[in-house]
C-alpha positions in Angstrom: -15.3 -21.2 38.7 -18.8 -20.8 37.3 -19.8 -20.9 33.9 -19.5 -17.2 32.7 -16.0 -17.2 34.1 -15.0 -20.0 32.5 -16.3 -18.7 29.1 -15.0 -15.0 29.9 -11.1 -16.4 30.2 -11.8 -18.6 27.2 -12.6 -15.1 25.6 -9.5 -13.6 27.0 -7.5 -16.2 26.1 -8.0 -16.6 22.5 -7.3 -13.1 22.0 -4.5 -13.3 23.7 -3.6 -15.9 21.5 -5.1 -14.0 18.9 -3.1 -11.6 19.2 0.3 -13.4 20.0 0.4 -15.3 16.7 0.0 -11.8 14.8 -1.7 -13.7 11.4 -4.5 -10.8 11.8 -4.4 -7.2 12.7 -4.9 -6.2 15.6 -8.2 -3.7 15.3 -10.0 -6.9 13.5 -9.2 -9.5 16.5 -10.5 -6.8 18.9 -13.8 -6.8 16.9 -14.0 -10.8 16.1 -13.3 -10.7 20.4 -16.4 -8.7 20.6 -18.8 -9.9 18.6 -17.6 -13.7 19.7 -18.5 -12.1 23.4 -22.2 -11.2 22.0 -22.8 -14.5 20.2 -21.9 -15.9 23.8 -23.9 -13.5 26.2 -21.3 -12.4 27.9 -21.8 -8.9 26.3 -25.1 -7.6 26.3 -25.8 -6.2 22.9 -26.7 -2.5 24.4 -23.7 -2.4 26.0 -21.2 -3.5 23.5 -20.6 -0.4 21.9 -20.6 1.7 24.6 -16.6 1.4 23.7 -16.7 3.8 21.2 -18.3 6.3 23.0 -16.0 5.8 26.2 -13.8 9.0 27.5 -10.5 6.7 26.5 -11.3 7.0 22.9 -12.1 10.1 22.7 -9.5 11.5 24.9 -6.7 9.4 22.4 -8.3 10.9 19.7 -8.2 14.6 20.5 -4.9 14.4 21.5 -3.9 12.9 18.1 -5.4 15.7 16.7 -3.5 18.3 19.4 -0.6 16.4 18.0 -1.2 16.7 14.6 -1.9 20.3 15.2 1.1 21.3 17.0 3.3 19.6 13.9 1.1 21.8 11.5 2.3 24.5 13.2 6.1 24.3 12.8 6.6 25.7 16.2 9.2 22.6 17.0 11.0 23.6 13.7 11.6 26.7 15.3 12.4 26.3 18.7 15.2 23.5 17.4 16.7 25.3 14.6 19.4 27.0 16.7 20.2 24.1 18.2 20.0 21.3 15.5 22.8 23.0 13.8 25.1 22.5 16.6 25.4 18.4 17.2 28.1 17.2 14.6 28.3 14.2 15.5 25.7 11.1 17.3 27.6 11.9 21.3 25.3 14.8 20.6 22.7 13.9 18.6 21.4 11.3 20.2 20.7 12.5 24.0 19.9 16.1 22.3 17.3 14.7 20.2 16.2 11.6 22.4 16.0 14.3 25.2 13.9 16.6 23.3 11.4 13.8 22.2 10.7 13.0 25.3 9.8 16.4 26.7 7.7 16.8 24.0 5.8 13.6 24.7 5.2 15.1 27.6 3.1 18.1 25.8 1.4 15.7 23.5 0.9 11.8 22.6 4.2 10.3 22.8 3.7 8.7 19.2 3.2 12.7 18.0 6.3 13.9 19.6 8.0 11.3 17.8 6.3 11.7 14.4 7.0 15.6 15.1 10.9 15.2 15.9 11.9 12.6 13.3 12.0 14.6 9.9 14.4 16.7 12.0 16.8 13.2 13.5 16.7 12.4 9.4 18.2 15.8 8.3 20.3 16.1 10.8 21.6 12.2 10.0 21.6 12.8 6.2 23.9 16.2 6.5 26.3 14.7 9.1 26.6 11.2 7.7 25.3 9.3 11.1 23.6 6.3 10.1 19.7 7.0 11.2 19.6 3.9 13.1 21.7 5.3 16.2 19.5 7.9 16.5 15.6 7.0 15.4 15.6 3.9 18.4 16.9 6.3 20.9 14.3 8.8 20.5 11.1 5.9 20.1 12.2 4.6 23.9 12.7 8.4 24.9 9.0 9.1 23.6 7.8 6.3 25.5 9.4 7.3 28.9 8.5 10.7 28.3 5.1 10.2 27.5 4.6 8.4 31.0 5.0 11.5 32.6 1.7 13.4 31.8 -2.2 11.8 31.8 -2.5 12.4 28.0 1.3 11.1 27.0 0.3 7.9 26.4 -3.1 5.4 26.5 -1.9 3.0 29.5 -2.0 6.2 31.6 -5.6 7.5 30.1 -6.9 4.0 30.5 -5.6 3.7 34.0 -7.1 7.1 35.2 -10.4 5.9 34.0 -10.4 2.8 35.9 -9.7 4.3 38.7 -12.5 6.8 38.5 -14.7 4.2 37.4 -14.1 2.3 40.9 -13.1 5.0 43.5 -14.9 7.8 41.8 -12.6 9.7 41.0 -9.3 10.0 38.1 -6.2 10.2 38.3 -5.4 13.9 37.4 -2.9 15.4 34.6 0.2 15.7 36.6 -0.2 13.0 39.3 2.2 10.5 37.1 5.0 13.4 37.1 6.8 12.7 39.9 7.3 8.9 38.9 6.8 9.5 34.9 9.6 12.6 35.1 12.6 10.6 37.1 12.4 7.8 35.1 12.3 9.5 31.9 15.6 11.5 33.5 17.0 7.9 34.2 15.8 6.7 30.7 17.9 9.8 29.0 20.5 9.2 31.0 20.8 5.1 29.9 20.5 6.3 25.9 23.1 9.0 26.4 25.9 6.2 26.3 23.7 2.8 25.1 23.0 3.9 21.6 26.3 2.3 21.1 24.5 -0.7 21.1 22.9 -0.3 17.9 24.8 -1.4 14.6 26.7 1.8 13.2 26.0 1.2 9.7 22.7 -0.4 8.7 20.8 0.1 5.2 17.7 2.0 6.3 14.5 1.1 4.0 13.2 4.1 2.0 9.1 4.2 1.5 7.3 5.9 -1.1 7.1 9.0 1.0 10.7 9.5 1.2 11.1 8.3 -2.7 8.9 11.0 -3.2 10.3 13.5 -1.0 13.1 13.4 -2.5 12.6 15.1 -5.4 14.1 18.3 -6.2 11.0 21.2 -7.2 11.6 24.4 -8.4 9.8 27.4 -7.0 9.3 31.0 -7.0 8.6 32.8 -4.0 7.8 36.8 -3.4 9.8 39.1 -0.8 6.9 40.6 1.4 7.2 44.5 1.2 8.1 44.4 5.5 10.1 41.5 4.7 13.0 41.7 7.2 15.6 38.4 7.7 18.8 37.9 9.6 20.9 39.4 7.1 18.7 40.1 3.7 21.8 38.6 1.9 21.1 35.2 -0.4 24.0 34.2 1.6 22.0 34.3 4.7 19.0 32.6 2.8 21.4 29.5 2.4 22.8 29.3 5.6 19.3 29.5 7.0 18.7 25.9 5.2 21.8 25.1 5.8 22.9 24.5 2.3 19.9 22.3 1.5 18.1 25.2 -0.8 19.7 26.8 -3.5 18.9 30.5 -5.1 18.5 29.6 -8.4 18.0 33.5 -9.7 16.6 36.8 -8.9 14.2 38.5 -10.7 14.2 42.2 -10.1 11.8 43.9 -12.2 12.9 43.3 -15.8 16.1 42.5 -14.9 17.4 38.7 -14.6 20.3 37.7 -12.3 21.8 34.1 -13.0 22.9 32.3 -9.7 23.1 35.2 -7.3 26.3 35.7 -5.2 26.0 35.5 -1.6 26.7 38.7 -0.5 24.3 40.2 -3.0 21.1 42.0 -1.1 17.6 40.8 -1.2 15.1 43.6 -1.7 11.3 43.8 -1.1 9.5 42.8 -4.2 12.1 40.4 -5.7 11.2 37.0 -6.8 13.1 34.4 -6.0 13.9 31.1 -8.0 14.4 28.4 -5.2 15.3 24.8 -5.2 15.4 21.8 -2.7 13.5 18.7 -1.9 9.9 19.6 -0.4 10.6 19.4 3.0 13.7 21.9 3.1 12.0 24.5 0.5 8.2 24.3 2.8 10.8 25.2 6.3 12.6 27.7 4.3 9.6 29.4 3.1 7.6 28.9 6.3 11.1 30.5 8.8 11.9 33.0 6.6 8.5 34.5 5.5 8.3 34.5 2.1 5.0 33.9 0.1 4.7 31.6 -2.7 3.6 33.4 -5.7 0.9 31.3 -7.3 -0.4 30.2 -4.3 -1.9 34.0 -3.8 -4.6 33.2 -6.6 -8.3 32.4 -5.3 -8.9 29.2 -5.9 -12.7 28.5 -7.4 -14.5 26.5 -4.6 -18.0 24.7 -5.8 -18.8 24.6 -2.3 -17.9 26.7 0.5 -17.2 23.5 2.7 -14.8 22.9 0.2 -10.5 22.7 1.1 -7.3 23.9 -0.6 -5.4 20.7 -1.3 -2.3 20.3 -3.0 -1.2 17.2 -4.4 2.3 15.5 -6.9 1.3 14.1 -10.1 3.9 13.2 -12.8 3.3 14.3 -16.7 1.8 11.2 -18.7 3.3 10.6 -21.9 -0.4 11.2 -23.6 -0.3 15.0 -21.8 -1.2 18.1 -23.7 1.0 20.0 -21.5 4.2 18.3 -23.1 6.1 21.1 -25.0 3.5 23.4 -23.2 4.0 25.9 -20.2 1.5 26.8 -17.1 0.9 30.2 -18.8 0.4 28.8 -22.3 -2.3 26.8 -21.2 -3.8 29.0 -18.5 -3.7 26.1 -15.8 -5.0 29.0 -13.0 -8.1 30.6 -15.5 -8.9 27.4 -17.4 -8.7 24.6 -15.1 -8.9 26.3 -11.1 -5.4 24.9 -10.6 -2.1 27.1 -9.4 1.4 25.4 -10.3 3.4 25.8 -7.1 6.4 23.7 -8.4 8.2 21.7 -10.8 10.4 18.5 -10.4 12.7 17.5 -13.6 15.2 14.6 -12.5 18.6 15.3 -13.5 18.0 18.6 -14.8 18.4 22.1 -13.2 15.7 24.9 -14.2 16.1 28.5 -14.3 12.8 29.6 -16.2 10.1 31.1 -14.5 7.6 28.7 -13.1 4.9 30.1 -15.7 7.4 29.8 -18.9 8.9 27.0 -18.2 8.8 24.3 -21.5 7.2 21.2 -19.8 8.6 17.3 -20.7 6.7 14.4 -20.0 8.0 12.4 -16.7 7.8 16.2 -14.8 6.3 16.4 -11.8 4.2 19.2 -10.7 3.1 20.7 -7.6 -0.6 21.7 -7.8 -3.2 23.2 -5.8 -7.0 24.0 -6.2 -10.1 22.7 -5.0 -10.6 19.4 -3.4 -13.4 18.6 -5.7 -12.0 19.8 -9.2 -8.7 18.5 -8.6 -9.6 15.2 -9.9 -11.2 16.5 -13.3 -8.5 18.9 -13.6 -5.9 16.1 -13.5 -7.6 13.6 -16.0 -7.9 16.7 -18.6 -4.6 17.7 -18.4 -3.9 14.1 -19.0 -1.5 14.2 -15.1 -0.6 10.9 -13.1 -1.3 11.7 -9.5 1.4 9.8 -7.1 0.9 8.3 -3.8 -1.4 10.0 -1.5 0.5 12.0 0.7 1.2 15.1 2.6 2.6 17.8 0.5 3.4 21.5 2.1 4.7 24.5 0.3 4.5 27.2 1.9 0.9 28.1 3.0 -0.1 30.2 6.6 0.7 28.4 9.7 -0.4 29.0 13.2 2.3 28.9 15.2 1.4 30.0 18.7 -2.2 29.1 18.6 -2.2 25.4 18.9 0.4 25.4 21.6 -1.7 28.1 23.3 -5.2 25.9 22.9 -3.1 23.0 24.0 -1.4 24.9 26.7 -4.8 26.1 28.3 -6.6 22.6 28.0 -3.7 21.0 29.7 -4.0 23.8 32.0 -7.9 23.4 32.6 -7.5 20.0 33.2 -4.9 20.0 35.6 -6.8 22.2 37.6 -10.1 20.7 37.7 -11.8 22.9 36.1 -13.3 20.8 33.2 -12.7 17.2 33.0 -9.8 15.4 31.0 -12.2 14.4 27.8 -14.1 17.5 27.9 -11.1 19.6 27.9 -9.3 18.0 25.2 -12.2 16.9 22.7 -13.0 21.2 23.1 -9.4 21.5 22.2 -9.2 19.4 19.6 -12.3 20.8 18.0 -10.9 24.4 18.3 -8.1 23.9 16.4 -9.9 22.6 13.5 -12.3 25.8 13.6 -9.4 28.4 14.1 -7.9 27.3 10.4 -4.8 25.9 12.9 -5.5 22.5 11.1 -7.8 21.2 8.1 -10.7 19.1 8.7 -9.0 16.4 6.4 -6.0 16.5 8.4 -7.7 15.7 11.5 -8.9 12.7 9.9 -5.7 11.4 9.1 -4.0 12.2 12.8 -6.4 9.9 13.6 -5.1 6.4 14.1 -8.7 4.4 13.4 -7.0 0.7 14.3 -5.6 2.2 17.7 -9.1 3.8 18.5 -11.3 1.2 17.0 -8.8 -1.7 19.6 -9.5 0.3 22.3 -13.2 0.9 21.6 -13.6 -3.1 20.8 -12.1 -4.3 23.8 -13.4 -2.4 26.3 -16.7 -4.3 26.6 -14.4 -7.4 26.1 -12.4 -6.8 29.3 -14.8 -5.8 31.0 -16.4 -9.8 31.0 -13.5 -10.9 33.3 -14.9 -7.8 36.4 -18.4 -8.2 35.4 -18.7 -12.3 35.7 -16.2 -12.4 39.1 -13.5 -13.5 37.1 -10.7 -10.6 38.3 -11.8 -11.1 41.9 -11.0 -14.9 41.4 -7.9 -14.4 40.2 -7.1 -11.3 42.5 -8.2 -14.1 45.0 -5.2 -16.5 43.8 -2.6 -13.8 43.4 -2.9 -12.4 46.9 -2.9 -16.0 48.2 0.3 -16.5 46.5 1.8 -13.3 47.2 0.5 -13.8 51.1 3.0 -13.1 53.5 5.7 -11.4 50.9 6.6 -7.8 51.2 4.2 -5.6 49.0 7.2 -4.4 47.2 7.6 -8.1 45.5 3.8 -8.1 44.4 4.2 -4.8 43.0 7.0 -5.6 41.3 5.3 -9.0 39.8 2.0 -6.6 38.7 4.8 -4.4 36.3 6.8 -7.2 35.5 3.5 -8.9 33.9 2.4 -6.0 32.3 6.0 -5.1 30.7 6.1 -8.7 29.5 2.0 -9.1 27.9 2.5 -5.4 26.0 4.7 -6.4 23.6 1.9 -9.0 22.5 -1.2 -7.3 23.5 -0.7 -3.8 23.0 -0.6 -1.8 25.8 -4.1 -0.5 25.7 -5.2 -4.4 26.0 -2.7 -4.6 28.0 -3.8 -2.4 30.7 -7.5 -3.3 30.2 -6.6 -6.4 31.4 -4.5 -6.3 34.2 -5.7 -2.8 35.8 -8.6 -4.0 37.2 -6.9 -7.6 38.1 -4.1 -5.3 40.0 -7.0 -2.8 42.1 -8.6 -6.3 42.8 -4.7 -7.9 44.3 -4.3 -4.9 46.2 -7.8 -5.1 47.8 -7.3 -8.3 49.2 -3.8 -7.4 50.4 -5.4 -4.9 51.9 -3.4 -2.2 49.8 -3.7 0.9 48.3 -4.4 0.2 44.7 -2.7 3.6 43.7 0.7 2.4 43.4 -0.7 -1.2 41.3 -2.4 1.1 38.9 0.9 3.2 38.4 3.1 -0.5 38.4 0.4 -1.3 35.2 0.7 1.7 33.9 4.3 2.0 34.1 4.7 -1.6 32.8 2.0 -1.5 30.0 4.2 1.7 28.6 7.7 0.5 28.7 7.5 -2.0 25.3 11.5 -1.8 24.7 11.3 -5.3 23.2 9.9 -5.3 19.6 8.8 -3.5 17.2 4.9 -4.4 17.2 3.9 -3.5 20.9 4.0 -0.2 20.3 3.2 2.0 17.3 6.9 4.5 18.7 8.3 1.2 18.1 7.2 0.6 14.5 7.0 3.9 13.2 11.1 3.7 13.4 11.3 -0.1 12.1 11.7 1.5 8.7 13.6 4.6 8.6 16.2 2.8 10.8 16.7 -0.1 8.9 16.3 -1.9 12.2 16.1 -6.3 12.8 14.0 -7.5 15.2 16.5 -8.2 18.0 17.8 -4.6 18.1 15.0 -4.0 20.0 15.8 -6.3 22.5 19.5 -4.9 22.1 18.9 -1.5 23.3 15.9 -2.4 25.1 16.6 -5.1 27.3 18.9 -3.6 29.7 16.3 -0.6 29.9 13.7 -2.8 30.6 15.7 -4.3 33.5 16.7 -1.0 34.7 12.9 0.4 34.8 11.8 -2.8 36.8 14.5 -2.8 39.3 13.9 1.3 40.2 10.6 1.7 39.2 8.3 -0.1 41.8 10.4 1.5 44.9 9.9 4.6 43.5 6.3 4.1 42.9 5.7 3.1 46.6 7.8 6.0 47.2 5.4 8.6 45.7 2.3 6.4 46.1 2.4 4.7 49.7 1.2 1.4 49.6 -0.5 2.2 53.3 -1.6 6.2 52.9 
C-alpha cells in the first residue's frame, strides 16, 4: 500500500466514521471530507468541484423538480379519488396505497411519490380512524422498491449508470433495472400486504407546525363558472365530493341569502358559495370541482414583471387596525395590493361575506399579492405572518402537462434519443416556463443537503479509483472469494451495500462500493453488470432506520414511529430482498454474457 492509498482510506474512513456517529449533518461532513482531501493532495483543486457540475446532480435535481411538478398538478388527486373512497379499513389501505406509491416512484423520485401520496394515507387515516403508523411505513419501503425500478427512481441507480458509463462507455439505460426493479417491488407489495401487522396499532403520531397550521378551519367564497357542470349540481353532491370534509356554509344568489343550504337544493351558474374546511380539503375541492375563488380574480400590482403571486397565513396582532374592521372597509385589494382569500376564527363559525366580515384579533387570514409588497403590506396592516409554508387555494393547475413533459422525457431517454441529464434538466426547465410550476417552487423541490452530499463526495470517492486503492481491495476481495460460486460474491457485494446505507446514505454508499464491485468482478473475471445492479439494489433497500434514507425520515413524524419499528417491519424485508434478489440479478444480468 503506497502512501496515497493509505491517506485515501484514512479519508474514507473518517467519513465513514463521520458519518456513523451522526453529531454533524451529513451535507457538512461531505464538504469537511473534501476540503480535508485538498489540504492533503489527494484532490486536485481544479477538479474538486467538478461534483457539482456532474450529470448525478443534475439529473437528482430535475427530477425533484418533475416531482414537485407533477404534485402541483393534482393529477394523483384525481386519478385516486374514486378509489380512496373505497378502503374502510387498513386490509385495504395499506397494499392500495403502498401499491400505488410504489408505481408512482416508478414515474418520478421515489421520495416524490411518497411526498405526493401521503396527504392522501393522512385523510384517508384521519376519516377511518386507522392509526397513520400502519400505513405511512408501508408506503416509505414501497417507494423505495418501487423507485428501483426505473433509472431516475432513485440516486443509487443514477449513480450506478454513471459509473458504468464512465468505465465501459456507455450507461445503463431508463428501463434496464425493470425487469429486476419491477419483481421485487411485486414481491415487496406482496410482504407489506400482510406485515404491516407488525407495526404498533395505536401510536401517538407527532404533529409539526405544518399540520398545526393546516388544521385550521378558513372560510371562503368561491364563484360557479357560467359552463360550470358537476356530477350532480346539487350542494349535496358538493359534500359528498369532499367527503364530508367541506361544508356549504350559504348561497348567495343575487340579493337573495340562503342560510345552510339543504342538499338537494340546485347549484346554479353565478352563485357564490360560502365554503369551509381545513386548507387542504377546500384547495382539492376547489381545484376537482372547478370553481374560482372570487378575490383571487383581481390583478395583483407587480413592481416587477419577474415578480410571483404568493400567498401566505398571518394571524391579526393585537396592535392591528383591522380589529373591528372588514376587508372592504379598509380596501385591503385598492390600498394595499393584497386579495383576502380566507379567514380562520377558532371556535367560531362565519357566515358573512368574506368582504363584510367584522375582523377580531387572533384571526387568521389568507392573503395574496406580490412577492415584494407582501412584506410592507403585512407590517402596515399591523399582521403576524406564521411559519413559512405552502399554502394553496385554489389557483390554475396544469394537470396533463407535467405528466406529458415527464412522459416524453422518460420517453426520449429511454430511447436514446437525448441523454438521461439532458432530457430531464430540458424537462425540468420546461415546466418552470410553461406556468406548470413557480420558479420559487422549484427552489424548494430542491433538496440542497442531498445534492450538495452528492456533489461533495464525488471527488472524495473518487481518491480510492484514482490512487489504486479499489483495485487493491478488489485485489483482496476476489482473493477471498477465489474459488466460491459468483452467486456468493454477489451476494456479499449487496449484503455490504444494504448494511453501509443505513450509515452512509445511499448515494455515499454507492460511490463507494460501485467502483470497488466493477473492480471484484474484473479480477473474477465477471461481468460487472450484475455487481453494479447487487450495489444498486443494496444501496436502495435501507429498511432499517430512519436516517439512511430521506422515505425513511420523512414518515418518522407523521407516524409517530421508534427507532426499532424500522427494523420491525424491515428486517424480514431486508432478508427476503437478499435471499431473492442476487439469483434474480444473475438471472437478468448473466454473470458470463
Amino acid at each position: 500500500m503506497t502512501l496515497q492509498q493509505g491517506l485515501a482510506f484514512g479519508l474514507i474512513g473518517a467519513t465513514i466514521i463521520a458519518f456513523i456517529l451522526g453529531r454533524w449533518r451529513y451535507d457538512l461532513i461531505a464538504l469537511g471530507a473534501l476540503a480535508l482531501g485538498m489540504a492533503m493532495g489527494l484532490i486536485p483543486v481544479k477538479e474538486a468541484f467538478a461534483g457539482f457540475a456532474n450529470d448525478i446532480v443534475i439529473i437528482i435535481a430535475s427530477a425533484l423538480i418533475l416531482s414537485a411538478a407533477v404534485a402541483r398538478s393534482g393529477v394523483v388527486d384525481l386519478l385516486m379519488a374514486p378509489l380512496l373512497s373505497r378502503l374502510k379499513d387498513e386490509r385495504t389501505q395499506a397494499p392500495v396505497l403502498a401499491g400505488a406509491t410504489a408505481v408512482l416512484s416508478m414515474a418520478t423520485k421515489n421520495v416524490g411519490a411518497l411526498a405526493l401520496m401521503m396527504p392522501s394515507a393522512l385523510q384517508i387515516a384521519r376519516r377511518t380512524g386507522v392509526s397513520p403508523g400502519r400505513l405511512l411505513m408501508p408506503m416509505a419501503f414501497a417507494s423505495l422498491v418501487g423507485g428501483l425500478a426505473v433509472l431516475v427512481g432513485t440516486s443509487p441507480n443514477i449513480i450506478v449508470s454513471e459509473v458504468r458509463q464512465h468505465t465501459l462507455g456507455h450507461p445503463f439505460r431508463m428501463f434496464d433495472f425493470f425487469p429486476v426493479g419491477g419483481i421485487l417491488t411485486v414481491i415487496a407489495i406482496v410482504y407489506l400486504t400482510f406485515a404491516y401487522r407488525l407495526l404498533p396499532r395505536h401510536r401517538k403520531a407527532a404533529i409539526d407546525i405544518d399540520a398545526a397550521l393546516a388544521a385550521s378551519a378558513y372560510v371562503t367564497e368561491v364563484e360557479v363558472p357560467d359552463d360550470w357542470s358537476f356530477q350532480t349540481d346539487t350542494v349535496g353532491a358538493l359534500k359528498k365530493a369532499a367527503e364530508g370534509a367541506v361544508s356549504v356554509v350559504a348561497i348567495l344568489r343575487g340579493r337573495k341569502r340562503i342560510e345552510a343550504p339543504h342538499a338537494n337544493l340546485k347549484i346554479h351558474s353565478g352563485d357564490v358559495l360560502l365554503l369551509e374546511g381545513e386548507q387542504q380539503e377546500l384547495n382539492q375541492l376547489i381545484v376537482a370541482a372547478r370553481l374560482r375563488l372570487r378575490d383571487a380574480d383581481r390583478p395583483v400590482a407587480m413592481n416587477e414583471p419577474t415578480e410571483e403571486v404568493r400567498v401566505v397565513e398571518a394571524v391579526i396582532g393585537s396592535e392591528s387596525d383591522l380589529i373591528g374592521q372588514s376587508a372592504r372597509s379598509v380596501t385591503l385589494s385598492h390600498t394595499h395590493g393584497v386579495n383576502l382569500l380566507g379567514v380562520s376564527r377558532s371556535g367560531h363559525r362565519m357566515a358573512g361575506r368574506l368582504a363584510t366580515i367584522r375582523l377580531k384579533a387572533g384571526d387568521i387570514l389568507v392573503l395574496q399579492g406580490a412577492e415584494q409588497s407582501l412584506p410592507g403590506a403585512l407590517q402596515a396592516l399591523g399582521l403576524l405572518p406564521l411559519a413559512e409554508r405552502e399554502v394553496r387555494l385554489g389557483g390554475v393547475r396544469h394537470t396533463v402537462l407535467p405528466v406529458a413533459i415527464l412522459a416524453v422525457a422518460m420517453a426520449l431517454v429511454a430511447t436514446g434519443v437525448i441523454p438521461v441529464a439532458a432530457g430531464f434538466f430540458s424537462a425540468a426547465v420546461l415546466v418552470v416556463a410553461v406556468g406548470a410550476l413557480r420558479m420559487r417552487e422549484a427552489y424548494a423541490a430542491l433538496e440542497a443537503p442531498v445534492l450538495v452530499l452528492v456533489a461533495a463526495l464525488i471527488p472524495v470517492s473518487d481518491t480510492v479509483q484514482k490512487t489504486g486503492g479499489a483495485d487493491l481491495i478488489s485485489a483482496w476481495l476476489s482473493g477471498a472469494f477465489h474459488g466460491l460460486p459468483p452467486i456468493a460474491t454477489l451476494t456479499a457485494m449487496m449484503a455490504v451495500a444494504m448494511a453501509a446505507t443505513p450509515f452512509l446514505n445511499n448515494a455515499a454508499t454507492v460511490l463507494i462500493a460501485a467502483p470497488i464491485g466493477m473492480g471484484v468482478a474484473q479480477k473474477l473475471g465477471l461481468s460487472p453488470d450484475p455487481f453494479l445492479m447487487a450495489v444498486a439494489v443494496g444501496a436502495g433497500c435501507d429498511f432499517l432506520t430512519p436516517v439512511g434514507h430521506q422515505c425513511n425520515t420523512l414518515v418518522l413524524g407523521p407516524g409517530g414511529y421508534r427507532f426499532g419499528d424500522y427494523a420491525r417491519l424491515g428486517a424480514p424485508l431486508s432478508l427476503l430482498i437478499l435471499l431473492l434478489a442476487p439469483w434474480l440479478i444473475a438471472w437478468i444480468w448473466p454473470f458470463h454474457p
